[in-house]
PADO-792373 format. One record per residue: x, y, z of N, C-alpha, C, CB in turn. Coordinates in steps of 0.001 Angstrom, whole numbers, plus 500000, padded with zeros to 6 digits. Glycine has a CB too. Example, Ala and Ser with C-alpha at 12.3 -4.5 7.8 and 13.67 -1.06 7.14 Angstrom:
BEGIN
513190494310507800512300495500507800513200496700507800511308495527509046 512850497750507080513670498940507140512900500030507870514084499402505725 
end
This chain:
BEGIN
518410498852509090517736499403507914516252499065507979518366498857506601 515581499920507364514011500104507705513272498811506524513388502136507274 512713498819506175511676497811505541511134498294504893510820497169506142 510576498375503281509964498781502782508733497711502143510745499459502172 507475497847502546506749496960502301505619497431501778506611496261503228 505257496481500263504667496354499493502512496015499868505677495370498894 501989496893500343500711496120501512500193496391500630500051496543503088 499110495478499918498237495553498440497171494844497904498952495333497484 495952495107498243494948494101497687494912493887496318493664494435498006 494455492576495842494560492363494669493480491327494380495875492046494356 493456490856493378492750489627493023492963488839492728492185489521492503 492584487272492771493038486285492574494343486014491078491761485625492592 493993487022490368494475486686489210495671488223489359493095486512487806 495757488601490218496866489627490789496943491247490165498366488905490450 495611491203490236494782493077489270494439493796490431492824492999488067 494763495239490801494512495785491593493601496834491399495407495978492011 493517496389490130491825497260490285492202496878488356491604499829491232 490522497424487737490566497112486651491313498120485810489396496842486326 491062498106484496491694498895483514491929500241483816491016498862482406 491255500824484753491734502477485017491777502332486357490671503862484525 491890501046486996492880501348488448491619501544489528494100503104488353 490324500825489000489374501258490061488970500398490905488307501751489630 489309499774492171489475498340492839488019498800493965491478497953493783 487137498937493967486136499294494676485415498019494630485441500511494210 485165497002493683484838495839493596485205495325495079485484495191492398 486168495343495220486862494440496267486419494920497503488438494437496232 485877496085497715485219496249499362484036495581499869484795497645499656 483410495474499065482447494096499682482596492925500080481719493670499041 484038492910499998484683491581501620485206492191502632486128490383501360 484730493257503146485166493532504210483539493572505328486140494958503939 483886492350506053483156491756506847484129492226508075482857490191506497 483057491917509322483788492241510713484681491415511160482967492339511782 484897490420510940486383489602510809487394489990510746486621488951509950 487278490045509504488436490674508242488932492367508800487376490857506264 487823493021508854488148494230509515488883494236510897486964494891509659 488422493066511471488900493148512899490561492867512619488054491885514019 490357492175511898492093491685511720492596492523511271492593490553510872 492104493181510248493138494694509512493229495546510811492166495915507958 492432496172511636492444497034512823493358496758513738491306497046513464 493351495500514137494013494930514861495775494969514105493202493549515080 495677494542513523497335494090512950497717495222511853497404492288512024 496513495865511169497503496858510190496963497800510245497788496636508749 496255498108511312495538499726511631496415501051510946495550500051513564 497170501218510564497901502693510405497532502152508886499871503142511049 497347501270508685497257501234506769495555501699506459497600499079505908 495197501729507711493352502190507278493681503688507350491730501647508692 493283504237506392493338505715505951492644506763507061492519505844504470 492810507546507858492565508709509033491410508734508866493182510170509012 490255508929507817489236509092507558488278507818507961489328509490506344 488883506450508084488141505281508458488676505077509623488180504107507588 489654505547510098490300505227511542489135506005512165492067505838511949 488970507145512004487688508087512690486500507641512400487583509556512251 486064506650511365484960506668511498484692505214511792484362507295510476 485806504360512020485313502879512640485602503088514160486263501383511980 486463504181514887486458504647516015488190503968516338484983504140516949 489097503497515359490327502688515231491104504211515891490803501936513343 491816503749517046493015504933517854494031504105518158492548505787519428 494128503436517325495677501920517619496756502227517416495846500525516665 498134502736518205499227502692517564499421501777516201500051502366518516 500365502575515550501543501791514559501972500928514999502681502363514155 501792499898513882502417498226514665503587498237513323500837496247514692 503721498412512323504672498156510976505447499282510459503833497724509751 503870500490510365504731501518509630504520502903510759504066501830507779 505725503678509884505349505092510448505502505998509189506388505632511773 505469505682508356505725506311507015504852505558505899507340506227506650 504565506517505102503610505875503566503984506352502066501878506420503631 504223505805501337504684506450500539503498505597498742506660506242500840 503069506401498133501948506298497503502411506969495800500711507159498476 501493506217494770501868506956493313501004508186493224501543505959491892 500804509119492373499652509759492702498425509467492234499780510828492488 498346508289490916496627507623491409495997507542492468496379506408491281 496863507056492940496357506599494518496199507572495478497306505677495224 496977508847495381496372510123496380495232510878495262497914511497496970 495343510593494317493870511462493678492935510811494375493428511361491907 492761509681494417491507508931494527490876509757496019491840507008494663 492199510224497317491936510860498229491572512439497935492932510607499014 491980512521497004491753514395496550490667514236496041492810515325495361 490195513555495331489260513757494494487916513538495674489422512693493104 487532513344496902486985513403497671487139514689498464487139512420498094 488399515408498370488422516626499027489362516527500471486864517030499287 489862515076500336491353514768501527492269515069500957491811513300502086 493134515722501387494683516165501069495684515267501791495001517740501566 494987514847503081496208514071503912495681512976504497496920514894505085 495619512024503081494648510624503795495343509527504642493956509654502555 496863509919505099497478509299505871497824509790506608498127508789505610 497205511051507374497923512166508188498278511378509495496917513603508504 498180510186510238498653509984511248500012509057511473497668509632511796 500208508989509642501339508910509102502333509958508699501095508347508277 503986509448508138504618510417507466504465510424505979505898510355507799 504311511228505036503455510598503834504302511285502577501569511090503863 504470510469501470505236510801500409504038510507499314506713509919500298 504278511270498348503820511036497085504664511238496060502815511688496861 504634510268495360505571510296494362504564511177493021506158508517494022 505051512011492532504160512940491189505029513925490614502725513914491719 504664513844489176505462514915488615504620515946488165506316514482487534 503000515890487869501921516627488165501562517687489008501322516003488390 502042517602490224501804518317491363502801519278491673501638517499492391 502928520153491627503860521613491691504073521687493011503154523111491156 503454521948494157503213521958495747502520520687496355502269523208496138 502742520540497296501865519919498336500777520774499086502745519380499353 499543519767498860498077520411499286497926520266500919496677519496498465 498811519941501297498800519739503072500232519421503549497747518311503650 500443520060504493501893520347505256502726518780505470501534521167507037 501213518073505556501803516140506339502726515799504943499911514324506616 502218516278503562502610515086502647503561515909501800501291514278501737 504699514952501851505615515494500861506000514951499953506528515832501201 506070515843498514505768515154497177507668514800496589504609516537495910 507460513976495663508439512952495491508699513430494250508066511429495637 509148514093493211508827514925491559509831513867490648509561517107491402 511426513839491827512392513024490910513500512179491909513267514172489799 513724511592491335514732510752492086513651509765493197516000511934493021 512707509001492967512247508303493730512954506933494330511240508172493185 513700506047493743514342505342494360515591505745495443514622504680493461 516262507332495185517200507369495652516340508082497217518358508094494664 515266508474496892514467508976498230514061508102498974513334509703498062 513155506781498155513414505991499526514146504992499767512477505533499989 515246505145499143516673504487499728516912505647501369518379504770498118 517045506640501014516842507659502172516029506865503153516048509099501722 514938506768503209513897506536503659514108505228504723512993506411502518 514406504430504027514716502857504692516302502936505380514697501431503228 517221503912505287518304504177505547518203504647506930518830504961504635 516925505256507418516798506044508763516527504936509954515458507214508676 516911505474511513516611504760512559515093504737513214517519505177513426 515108503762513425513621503788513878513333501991513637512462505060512705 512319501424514431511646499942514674510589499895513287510631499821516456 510166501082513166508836500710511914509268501643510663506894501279512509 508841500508509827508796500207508414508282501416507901507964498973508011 508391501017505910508315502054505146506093501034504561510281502233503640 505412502091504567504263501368503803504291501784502176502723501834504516 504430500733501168504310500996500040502784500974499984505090500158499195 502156502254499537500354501694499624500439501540497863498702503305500437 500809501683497013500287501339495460500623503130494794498056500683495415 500654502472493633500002501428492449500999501251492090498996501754491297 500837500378490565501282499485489986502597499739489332500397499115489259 502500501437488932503945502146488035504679502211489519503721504146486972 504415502736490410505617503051491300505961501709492011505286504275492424 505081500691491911505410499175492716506860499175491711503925497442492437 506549499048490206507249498532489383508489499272489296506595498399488287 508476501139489539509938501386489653510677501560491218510155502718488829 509871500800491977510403500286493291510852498747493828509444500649494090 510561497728493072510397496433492649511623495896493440510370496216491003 513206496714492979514662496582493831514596496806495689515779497994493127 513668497630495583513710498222496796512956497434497587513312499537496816 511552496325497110510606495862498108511144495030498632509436495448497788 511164495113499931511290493999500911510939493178501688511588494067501335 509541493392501221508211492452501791507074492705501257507861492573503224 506733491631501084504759491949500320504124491260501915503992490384498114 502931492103501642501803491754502542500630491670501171501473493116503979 500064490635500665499199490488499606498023490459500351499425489318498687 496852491177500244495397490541500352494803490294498842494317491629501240 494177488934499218494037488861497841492501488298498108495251487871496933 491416488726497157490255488384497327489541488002496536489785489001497734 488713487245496680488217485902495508487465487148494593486775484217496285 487871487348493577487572487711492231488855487384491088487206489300492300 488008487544489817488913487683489105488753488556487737489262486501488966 489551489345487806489331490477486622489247489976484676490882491581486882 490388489382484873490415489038483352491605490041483212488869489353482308 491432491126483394492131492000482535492181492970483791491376492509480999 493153494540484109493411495534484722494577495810484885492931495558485615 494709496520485872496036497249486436497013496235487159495621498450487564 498140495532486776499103494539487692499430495233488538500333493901487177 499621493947489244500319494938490900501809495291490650500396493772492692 502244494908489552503833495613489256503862496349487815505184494285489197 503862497354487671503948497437486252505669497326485752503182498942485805 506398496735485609507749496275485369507895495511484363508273495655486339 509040495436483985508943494114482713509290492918483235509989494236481374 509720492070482815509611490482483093511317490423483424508925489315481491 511365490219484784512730489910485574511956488798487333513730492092486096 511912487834487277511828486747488128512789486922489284512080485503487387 511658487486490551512675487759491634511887487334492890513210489386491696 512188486567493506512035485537494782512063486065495703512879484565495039 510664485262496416510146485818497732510199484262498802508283486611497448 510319484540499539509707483608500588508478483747501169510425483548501588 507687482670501112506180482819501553506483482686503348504971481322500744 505845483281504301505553483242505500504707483382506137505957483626505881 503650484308507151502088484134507481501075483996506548501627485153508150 500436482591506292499510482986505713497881483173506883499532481929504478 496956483997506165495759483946506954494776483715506152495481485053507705 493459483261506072492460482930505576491303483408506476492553481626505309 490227483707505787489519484655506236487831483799505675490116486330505509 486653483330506454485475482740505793484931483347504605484457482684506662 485106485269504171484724485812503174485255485255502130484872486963503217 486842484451501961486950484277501030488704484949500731485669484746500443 488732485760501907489622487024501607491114485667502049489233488967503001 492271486028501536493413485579502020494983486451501941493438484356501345 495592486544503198496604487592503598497867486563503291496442488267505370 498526486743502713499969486126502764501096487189502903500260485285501420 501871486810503304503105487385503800504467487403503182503283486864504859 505121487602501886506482487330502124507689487814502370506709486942501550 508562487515502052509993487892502476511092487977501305510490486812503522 511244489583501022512231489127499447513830488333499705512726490913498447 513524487273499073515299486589499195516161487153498410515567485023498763 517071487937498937518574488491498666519668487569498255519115489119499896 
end
């Protein structure tokens, strides 16, 4: 069974962007380090548009699939990308969207848990990428089977949680952590069953 993993910057105080979901704050730790390490180890999670323009042609090391809320593909539409994971297989979960704006991405309207139960059910070595946000983390929450957290020295006060769910206490095991001089830190865990 495939892996479905949760990969998600956040902030110290665990906000993935503020009150309307806008986490742009947080790119000003991306130093050549830090980048080198995302390129290196989670290249398919850098969006087609930065793979081309940092010159990144790295196989898939985790995922071969992405699956996204549609905040998170507006933010690509609203620039005028339709398929900001095209060197991925790409889902969007939306009940907004009538069609799909590009052949790569296929939209998710109902039944999202039982789709990517589908999803993690198929053969293959690489994983499912949960890229965000916070409503579909939260009605996927059963399903995650690993967080990859970046978490970077700020702190909001207030925004968007990285789960929007209600209060049910469910255990992870911590495993790689990395630390980074910007400040930035990657932890790893493992949901215990």
């Amino acid at each position: 069974m495939r892996k479905l993993t949760y990969y998600i910057a956040c902030t110290i105080d665990g906000f993935i962007g503020d009150p309307e979901g806008d986490a742009t704050s947080m790119f000003g730790y991306v130093d050549p380090a830090y980048m080198g390490f995302m390129s290196a180890e989670y290249p398919e999670t850098i969006p087609t548009q930065g793979r081309e323009a940092f010159g990144i042609d790295a196989d898939s090391k985790h995922f071969d699939t992405v699956v996204q809320g549609m905040r998170s593909y507006q933010l690509a539409l609203d620039i005028g990308v339709t398929s900001p994971y095209n060197h991925l297989r790409e889902f969007v979960a939306t009940r907004s969207l009538a069609e799909s704006p590009h052949p790569n991405v296929e939209l998710i309207a109902d039944d999202l848990v039982g789709r990517v139960r589908e999803l993690k059910a198929e053969e293959g070595p690489l994983g499912i990428y949960l890229c965000g946000g916070s409503v579909i983390a939260g009605e996927l929450i059963e399903e995650i089977d690993e967080l990859v957290i970046k978490t970077y020295p700020q702190v909001y006060g207030t925004g968007t949680p990285m789960f929007g769910a209600g209060f049910e206490p469910r255990d992870f095991a911590l495993g790689e952590v990395r630390t980074f001089d910007n400040g930035v830190l990657v932890r790893t865990y493992t949901r215990k069953r």
